[in-house]
C-alpha positions as CSV (number, residue, x, y, z in Angstrom):
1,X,120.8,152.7,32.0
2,X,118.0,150.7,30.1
3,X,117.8,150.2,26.4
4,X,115.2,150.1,23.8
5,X,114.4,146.6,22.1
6,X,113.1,146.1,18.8
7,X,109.7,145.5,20.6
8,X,109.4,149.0,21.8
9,X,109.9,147.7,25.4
10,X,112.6,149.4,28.2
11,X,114.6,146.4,29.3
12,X,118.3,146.4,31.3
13,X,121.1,147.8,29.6
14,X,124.8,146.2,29.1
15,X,127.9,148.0,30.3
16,X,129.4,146.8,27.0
17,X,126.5,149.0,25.2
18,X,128.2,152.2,27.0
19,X,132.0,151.3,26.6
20,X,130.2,151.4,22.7
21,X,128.6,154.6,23.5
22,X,131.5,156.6,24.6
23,X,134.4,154.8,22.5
24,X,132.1,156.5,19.4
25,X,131.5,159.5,20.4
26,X,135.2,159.9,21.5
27,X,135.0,160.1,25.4
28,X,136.9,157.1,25.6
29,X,140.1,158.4,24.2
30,X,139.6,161.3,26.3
31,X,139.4,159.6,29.8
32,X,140.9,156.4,31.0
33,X,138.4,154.1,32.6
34,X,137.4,151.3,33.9
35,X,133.9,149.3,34.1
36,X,132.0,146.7,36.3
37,X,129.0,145.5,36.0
38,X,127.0,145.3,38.8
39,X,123.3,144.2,38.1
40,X,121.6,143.7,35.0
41,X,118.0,144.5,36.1
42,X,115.3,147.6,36.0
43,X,115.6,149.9,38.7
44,X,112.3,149.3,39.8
45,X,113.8,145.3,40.4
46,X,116.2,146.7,42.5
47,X,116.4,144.0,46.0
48,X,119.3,144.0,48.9
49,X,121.4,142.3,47.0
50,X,121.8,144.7,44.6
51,X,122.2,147.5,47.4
52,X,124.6,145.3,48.6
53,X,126.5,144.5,45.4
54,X,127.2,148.4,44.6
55,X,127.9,149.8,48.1
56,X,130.7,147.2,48.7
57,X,132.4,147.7,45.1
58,X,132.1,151.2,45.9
59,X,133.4,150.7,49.7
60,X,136.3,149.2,47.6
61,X,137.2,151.3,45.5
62,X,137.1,154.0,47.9
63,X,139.5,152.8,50.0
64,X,141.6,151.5,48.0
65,X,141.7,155.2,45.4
66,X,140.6,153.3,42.2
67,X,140.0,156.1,39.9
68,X,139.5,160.0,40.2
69,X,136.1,159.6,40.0
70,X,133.1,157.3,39.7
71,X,130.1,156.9,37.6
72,X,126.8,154.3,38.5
73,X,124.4,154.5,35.6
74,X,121.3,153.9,37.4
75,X,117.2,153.9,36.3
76,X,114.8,156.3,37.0
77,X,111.9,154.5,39.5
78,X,114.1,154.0,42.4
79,X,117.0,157.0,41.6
80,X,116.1,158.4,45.0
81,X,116.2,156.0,47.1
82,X,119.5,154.8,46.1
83,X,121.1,158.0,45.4
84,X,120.4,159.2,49.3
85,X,121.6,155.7,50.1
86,X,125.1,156.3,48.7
87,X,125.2,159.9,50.8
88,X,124.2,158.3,53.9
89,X,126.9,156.1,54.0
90,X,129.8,158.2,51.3
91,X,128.6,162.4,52.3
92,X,132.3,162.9,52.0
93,X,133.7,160.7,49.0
94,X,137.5,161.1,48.5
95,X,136.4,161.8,44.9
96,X,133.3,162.7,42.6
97,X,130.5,160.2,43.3
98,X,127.6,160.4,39.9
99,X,124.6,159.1,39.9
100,X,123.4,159.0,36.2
101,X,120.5,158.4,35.0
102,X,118.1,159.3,31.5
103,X,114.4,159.7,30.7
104,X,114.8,157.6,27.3
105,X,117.3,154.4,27.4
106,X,119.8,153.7,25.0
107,X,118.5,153.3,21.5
108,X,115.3,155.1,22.0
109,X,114.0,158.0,19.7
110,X,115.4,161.3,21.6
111,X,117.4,159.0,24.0
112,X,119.2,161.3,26.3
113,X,121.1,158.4,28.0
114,X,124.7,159.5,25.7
115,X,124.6,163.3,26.7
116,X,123.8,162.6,30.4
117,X,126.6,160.1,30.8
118,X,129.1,162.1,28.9
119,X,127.9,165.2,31.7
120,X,128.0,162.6,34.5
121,X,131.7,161.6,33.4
122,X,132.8,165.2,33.4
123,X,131.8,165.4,36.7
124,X,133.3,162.7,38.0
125,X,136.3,163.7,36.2
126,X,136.7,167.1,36.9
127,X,134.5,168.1,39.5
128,X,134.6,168.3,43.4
129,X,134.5,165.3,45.7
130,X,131.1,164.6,46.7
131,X,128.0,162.6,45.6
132,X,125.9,163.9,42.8
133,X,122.9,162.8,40.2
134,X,122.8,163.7,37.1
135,X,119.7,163.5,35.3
136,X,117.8,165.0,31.9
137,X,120.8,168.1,31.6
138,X,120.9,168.7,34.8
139,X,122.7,168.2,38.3
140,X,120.8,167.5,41.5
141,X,121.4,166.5,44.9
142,X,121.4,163.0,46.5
143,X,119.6,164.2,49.7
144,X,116.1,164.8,49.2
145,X,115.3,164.0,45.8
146,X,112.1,163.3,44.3
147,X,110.7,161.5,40.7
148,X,107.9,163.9,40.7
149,X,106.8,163.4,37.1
150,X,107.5,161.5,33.7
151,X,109.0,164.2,31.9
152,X,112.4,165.5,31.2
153,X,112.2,167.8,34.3
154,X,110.7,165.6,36.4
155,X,113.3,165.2,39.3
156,X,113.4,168.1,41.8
157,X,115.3,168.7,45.1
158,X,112.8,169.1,47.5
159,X,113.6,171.8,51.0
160,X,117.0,172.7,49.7
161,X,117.7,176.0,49.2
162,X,120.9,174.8,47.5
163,X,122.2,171.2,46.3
164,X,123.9,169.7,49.0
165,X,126.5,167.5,47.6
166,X,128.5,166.8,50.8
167,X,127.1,166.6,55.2
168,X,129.2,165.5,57.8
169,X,129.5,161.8,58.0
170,X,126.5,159.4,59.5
171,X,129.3,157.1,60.5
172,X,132.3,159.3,61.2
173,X,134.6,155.4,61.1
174,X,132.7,153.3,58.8
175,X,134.5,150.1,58.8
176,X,135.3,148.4,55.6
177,X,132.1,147.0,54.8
178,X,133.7,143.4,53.5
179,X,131.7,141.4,50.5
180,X,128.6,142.3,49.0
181,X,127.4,139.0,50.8
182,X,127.9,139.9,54.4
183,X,126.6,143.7,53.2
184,X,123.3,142.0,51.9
185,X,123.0,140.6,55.3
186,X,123.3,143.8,56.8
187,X,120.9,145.1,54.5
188,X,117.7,142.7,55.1
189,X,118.0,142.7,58.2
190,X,117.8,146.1,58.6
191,X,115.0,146.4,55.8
192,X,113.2,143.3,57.6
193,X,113.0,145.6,60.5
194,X,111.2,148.7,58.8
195,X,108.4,149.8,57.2
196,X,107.5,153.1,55.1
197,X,103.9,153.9,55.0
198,X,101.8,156.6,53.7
199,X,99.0,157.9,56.0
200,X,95.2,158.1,54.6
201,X,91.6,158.9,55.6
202,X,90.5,155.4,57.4
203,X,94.4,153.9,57.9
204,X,93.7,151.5,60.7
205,X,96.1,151.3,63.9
206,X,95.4,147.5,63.4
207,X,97.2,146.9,60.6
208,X,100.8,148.7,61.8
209,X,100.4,146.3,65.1
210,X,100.3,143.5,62.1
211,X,103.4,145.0,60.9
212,X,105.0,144.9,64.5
213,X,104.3,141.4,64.8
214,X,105.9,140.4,61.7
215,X,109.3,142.1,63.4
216,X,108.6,145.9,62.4
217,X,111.4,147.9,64.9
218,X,110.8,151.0,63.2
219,X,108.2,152.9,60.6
220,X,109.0,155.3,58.3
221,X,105.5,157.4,58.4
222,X,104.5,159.7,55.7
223,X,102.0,162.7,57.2
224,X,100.2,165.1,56.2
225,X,100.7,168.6,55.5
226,X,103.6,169.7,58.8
227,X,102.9,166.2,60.1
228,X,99.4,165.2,61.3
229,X,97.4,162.2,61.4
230,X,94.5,161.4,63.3
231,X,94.8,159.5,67.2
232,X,91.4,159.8,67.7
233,X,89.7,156.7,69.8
234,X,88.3,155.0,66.9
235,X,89.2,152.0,64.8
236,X,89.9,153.8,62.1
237,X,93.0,156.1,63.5
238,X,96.6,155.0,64.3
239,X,95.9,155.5,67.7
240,X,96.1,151.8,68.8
241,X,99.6,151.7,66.6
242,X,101.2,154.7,68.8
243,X,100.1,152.3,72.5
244,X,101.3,149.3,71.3
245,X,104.7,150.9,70.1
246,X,105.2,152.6,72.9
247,X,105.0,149.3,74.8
248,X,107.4,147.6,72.3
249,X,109.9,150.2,71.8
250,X,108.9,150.8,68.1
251,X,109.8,153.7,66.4
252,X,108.1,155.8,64.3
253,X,109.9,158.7,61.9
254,X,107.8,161.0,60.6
255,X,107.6,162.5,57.0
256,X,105.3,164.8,54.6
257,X,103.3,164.1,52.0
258,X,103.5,167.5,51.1
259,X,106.7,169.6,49.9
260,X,107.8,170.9,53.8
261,X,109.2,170.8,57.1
262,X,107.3,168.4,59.6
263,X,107.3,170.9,62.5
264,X,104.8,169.1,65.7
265,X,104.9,172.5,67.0
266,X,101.3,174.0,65.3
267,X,98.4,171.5,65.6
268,X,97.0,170.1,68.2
269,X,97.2,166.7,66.0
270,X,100.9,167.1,65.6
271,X,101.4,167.7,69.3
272,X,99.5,164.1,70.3
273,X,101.8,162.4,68.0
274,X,105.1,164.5,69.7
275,X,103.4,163.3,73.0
276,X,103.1,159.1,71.6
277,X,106.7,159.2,70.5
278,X,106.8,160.2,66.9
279,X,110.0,161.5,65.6
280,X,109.8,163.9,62.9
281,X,112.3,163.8,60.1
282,X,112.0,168.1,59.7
283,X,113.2,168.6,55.7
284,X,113.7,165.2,54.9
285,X,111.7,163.6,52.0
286,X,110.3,160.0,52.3
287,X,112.9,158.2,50.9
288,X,116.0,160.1,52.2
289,X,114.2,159.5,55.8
290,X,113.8,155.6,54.4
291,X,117.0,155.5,53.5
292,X,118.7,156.8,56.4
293,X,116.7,154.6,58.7
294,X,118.1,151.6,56.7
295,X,121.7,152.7,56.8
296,X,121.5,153.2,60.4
297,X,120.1,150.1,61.8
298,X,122.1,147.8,58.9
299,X,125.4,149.6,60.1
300,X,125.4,150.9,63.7
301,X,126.3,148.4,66.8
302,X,122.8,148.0,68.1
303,X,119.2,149.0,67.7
304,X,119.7,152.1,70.3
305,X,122.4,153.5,68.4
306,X,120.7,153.4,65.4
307,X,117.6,155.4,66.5
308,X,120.2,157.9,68.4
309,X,121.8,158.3,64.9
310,X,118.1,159.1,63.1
311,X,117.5,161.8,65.7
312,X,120.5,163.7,65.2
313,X,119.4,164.5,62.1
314,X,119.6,168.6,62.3
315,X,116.5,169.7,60.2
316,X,117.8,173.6,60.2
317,X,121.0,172.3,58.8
318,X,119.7,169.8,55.9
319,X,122.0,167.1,56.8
């Protein structure tokens, strides 16, 4: 969690300034915990080897049962990316799994950083095993969620009819995922390999082929509406991108912009793009589609088995 400086600016908080927080208010005496430091940055800074750094301390302490629970304080920007990150690889923790994260940082007037870590503690404490995010009061799913808005209810779950805090595992034996160093690895490979982009009147086939050619296995591509975009012959549609991939073996996993399933089955649009070789993502959001394409090429054996794994997703299911 950030904190507020005497200049009126958000910067990166200190683990010390929560052990601080919760030995005042009396949490500390309470629970017995421990703390590590993982990254002293804005979320919006976050890199591969931060990824790395906190999946492999928590690869470790799951294995090895430190704790009944665990807590990552986290910032707002990139909450979703990470959280669904964590429940790609951890959808059935051993223990409670929080994310927790506040609208105001520590020190800031109204800060709601102390009551949604004391909530995010209870949870992790006392709750079921599973991954969760706290956030402004309330709890929310990893899967799916979105920073829709700068306000105190500005995170939603989008296409869940209820939080889903657990699935059945993307990796059913994970190996132990060794130091954050040969996870980081891992990691930008797989992200050197992907892109996410957002469709939009004009997008030009041309510059996804650039992206191919710069290494680009696989897109993450945000639709419209149920999932259309134009493939008309012109310059100015993604029609050239959808050829050339097909000849390459490039992937492409389709999301909405919109709140929604991306169903090919109603317009004619969507059924070109079914015909090219997209993929769509049904119920998935952006960045839980993101996400899951990253864990799956950065963990799976090969390239194959990685896209095999994206299209198991079961849209019906959530998970």
């Amino acid at each position: 969690m950030g904190r507020w400086t005497e200049a009126g600016e958000v910067a990166p908080g200190e683990s010390a300034e929560l052990g601080r927080l919760l030995q005042a208010d009396g949490t500390a005496g309470r629970i017995a915990f421990g703390e590590l430091e993982l990254g002293r940055i804005l979320s919006e800074e976050i890199a591969p080897e931060h990824w790395a750094a906190l999946i492999s301390a928590l690869d470790e302490h799951l294995r090895q049962e430190r704790g009944s629970g665990i807590v990552i304080a986290h910032g707002t920007d990139t909450l979703a990316y990470t959280a669904s990150l964590v429940f790609w690889l951890y959808s059935r923790p051993p223990v409670p799994v929080v994310l927790a994260a506040s609208l105001a940082p520590l020190g800031a007037p109204s800060s709601d950083a102390a009551p949604t870590l004391r909530r995010a503690i209870e949870i992790a404490s006392r709750g079921e095993a599973g991954v969760s995010v706290v956030f402004g009061g309330n709890v929310f799913s990893p899967l799916n969620l979105r920073f829709e808005r700068v306000a105190a209810d500005g995170f939603r779950n989008w296409n869940l009819a209820s939080p889903v805090h657990t699935a059945p595992p993307l990796f059913p034996e994970l190996p132990a995922l060794g130091d954050a160093a040969k996870v980081r690895e891992r990691l930008e490979a797989a992200i050197n390999r992907t892109a996410l982009l957002r469709v939009y009147p004009g997008m030009r086939g041309d510059l996804l082929v650039a992206a191919m050619n710069q290494g680009v296995r696989a897109f993450v591509l945000e639709l419209y509406d149920t999932g259309t975009a134009s493939l008309r012959e012109s310059p100015y549609s993604l029609r050239r991108a959808f050829l050339e991939a097909r000849e390459r073996g490039v992937r492409f996993f389709c999301t909405s912009q919109q709140e929604g399933i991306v169903d090919f089955s109603r317009y004619v649009t969507s059924h070109e793009l079914w015909r090219e070789g997209a993929v769509p993502m049904g119920s998935l959001t952006t960045e839980s589609a993101y996400t899951r394409l990253v864990a799956c090429l950065a963990f799976s054996d090969s390239e194959e088995e990685a896209f095999e794994r994206m299209e198991r997703f079961d849209a019906n299911a959530g998970r």
